[in-house]
C-alpha positions as CSV (number, residue, x, y, z in Angstrom):
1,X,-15.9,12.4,17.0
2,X,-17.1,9.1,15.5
3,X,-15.5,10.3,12.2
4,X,-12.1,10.6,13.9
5,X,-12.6,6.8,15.8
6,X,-13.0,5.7,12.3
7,X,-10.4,7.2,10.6
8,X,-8.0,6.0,13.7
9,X,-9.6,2.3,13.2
10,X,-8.9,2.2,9.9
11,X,-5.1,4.0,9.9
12,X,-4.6,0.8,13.0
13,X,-6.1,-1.9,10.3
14,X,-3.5,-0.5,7.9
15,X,-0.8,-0.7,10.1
16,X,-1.4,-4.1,11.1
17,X,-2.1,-5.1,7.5
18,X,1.3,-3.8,6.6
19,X,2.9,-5.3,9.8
20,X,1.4,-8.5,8.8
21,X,2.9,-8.9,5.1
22,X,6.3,-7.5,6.3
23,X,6.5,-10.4,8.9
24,X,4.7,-12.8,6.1
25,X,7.7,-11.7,3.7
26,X,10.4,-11.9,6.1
27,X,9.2,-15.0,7.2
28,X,8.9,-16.7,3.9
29,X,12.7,-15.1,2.8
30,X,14.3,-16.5,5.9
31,X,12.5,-20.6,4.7
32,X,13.9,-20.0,1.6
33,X,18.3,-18.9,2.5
34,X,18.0,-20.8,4.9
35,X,16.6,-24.0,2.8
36,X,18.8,-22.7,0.1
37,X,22.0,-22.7,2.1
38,X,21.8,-25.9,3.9
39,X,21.3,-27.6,0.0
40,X,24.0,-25.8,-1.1
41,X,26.3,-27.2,1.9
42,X,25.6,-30.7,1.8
43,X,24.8,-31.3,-1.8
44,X,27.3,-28.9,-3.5
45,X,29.6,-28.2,-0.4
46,X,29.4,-24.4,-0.5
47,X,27.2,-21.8,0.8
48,X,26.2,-18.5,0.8
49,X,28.0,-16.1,2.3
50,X,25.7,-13.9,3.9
51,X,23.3,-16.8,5.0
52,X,23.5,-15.7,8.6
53,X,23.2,-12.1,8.7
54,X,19.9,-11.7,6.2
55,X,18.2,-14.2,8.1
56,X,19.1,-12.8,11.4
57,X,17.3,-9.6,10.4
58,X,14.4,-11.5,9.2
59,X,13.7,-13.2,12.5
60,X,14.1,-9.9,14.1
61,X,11.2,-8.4,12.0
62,X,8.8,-10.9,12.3
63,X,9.6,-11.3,16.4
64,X,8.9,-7.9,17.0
65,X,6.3,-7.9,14.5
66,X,4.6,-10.8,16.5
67,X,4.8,-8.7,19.9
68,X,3.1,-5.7,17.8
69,X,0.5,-8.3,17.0
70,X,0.3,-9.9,20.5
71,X,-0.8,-6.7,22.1
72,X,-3.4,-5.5,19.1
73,X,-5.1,-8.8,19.9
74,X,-4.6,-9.3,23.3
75,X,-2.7,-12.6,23.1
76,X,0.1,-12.2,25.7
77,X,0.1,-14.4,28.5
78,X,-1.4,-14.0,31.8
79,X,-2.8,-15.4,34.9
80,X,-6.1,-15.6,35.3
81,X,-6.9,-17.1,38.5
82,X,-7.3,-13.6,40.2
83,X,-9.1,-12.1,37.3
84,X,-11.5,-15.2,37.0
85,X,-12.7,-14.3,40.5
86,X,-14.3,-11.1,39.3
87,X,-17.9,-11.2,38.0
88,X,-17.9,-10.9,34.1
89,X,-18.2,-6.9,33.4
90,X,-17.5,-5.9,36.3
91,X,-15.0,-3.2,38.0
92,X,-12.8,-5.4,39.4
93,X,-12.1,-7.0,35.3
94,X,-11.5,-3.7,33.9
95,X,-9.6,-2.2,35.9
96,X,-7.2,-5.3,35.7
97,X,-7.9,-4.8,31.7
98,X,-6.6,-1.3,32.2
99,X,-3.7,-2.6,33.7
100,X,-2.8,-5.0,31.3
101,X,-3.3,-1.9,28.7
102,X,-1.4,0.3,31.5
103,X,1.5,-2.1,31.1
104,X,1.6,-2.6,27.5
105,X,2.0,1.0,26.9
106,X,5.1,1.3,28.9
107,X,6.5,-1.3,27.6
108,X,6.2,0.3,24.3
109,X,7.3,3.6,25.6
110,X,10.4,1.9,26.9
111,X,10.7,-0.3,23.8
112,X,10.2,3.1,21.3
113,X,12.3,5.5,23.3
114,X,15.4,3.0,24.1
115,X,14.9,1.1,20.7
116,X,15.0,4.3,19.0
117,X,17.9,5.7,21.1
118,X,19.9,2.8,20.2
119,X,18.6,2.8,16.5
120,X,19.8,6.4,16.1
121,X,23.0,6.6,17.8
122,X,24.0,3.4,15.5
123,X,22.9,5.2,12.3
124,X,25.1,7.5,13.3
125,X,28.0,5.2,13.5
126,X,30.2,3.3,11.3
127,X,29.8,-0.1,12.2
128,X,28.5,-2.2,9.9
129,X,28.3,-6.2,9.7
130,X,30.7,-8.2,8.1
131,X,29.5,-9.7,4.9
132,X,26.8,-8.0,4.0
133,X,28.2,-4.3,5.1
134,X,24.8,-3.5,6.0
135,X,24.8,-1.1,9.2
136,X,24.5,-2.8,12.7
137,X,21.6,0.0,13.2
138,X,19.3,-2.2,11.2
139,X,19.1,-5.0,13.4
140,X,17.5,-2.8,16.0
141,X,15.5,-0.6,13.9
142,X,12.1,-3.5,14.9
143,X,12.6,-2.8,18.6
144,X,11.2,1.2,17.9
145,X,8.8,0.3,14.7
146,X,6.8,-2.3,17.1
147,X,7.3,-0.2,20.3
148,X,5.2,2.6,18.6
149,X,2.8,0.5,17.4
150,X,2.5,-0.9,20.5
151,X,1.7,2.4,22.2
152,X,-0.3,3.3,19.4
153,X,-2.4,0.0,19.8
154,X,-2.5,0.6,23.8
155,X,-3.6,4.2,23.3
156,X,-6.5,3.2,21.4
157,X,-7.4,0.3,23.8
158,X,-7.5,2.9,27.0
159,X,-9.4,5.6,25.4
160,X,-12.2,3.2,24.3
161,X,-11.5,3.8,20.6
162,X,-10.5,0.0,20.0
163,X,-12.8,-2.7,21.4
164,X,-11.1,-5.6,22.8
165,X,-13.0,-8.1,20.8
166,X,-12.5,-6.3,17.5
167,X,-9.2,-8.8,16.7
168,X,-7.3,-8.8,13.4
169,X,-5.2,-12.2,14.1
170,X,-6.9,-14.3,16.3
171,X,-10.5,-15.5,16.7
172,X,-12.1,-14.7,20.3
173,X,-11.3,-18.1,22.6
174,X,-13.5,-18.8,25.6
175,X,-11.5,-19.6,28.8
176,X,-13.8,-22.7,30.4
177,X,-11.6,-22.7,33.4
178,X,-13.4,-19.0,33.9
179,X,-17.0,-20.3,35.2
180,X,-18.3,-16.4,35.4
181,X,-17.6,-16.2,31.6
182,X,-18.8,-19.4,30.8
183,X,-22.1,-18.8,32.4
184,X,-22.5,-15.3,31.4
185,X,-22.2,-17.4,27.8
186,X,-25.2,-19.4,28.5
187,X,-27.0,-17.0,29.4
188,X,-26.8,-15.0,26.5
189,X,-27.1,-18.0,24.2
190,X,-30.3,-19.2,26.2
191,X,-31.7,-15.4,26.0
192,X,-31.0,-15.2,22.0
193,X,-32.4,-19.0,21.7
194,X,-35.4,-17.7,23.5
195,X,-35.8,-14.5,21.1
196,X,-35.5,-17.0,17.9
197,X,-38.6,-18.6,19.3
């Protein structure tokens, strides 16, 4: 079994890694057209054509990209002022963890199964958009791609295979306003200050 946890840990590294330089390249393509194009327009007075559409399909890869991200490291928003109530470890925190997990996997459900609905039917179509003549099916294709890493992610969260502290893109943050945490922090701290000595 720990074999298999391994292997899954290491296939969700890689996907994020991937996920990561797709968003990094889209990212840095849609700086330069659009950097490009506004030079262009006010020092030569032209432009490039397709300077909308490319970029447009860049932002949609590194937004959905992000959202993949935001649920591997847990960095949606949320309100904590019912959660902070809880003692630290507790039942009453993880079963709201399991919710937030609960949630995240329906929402990539509905993003994969609708998103790839969509993503499908319009492959199968003709349209395509204007200057570029790239199908319209591309713009949607990130909607399905994060949506299953998403459920992927949320999977491996709810079946104890993914810790919530092992993060790829963030560091952990301590919430002061959450005095259980905070003092369950200085507890530890005094307990391994009082090993060192």
């Amino acid at each position: 079994m720990s074999t298999l946890k391994n292997l899954l840990i290491k296939f969700n590294r890689l996907i994020h890694k991937i996920m990561l330089l797709m968003s990094e390249l889209a990212i840095v393509a849609m700086i330069i057209i659009v950097t490009a194009t506004v030079v262009m327009r006010y020092c030569f007075n032209t432009g490039i054509s397709w300077a909308e559409e490319v970029p447009r399909l860049l932002i949609l890869v590194f937004a959905f990209a992000a959202c993949a991200a935001g649920v591997r490291d847990h960095m949606h928003v949320s309100v904590t002022a019912i959660y902070n109530r809880f003692p630290v470890g507790g039942k009453g925190r993880k079963l709201m963890d399991i919710g937030v997990d609960v949630a995240a996997l329906l929402c990539g459900l509905f993003m994969l199964i609708s998103g790839g609905q969509r993503t499908a039917k319009l492959f199968s179509l003709t349209g395509k958009m204007p200057i570029t003549g790239i199908s319209v099916a591309w713009q949607y294709l990130p909607i399905p791609v994060a949506g299953a890493v998403m459920v992927f992610d949320s999977i491996l969260f709810l079946t104890g295979i993914l810790d919530p502290d092992d993060l790829i893109y963030s560091e952990k943050e301590i919430d002061f306003t959450d005095e259980a945490a905070v003092e369950a922090l200085r507890a530890s701290g005094e307990a391994a200050a009082a090993k060192e000595d």
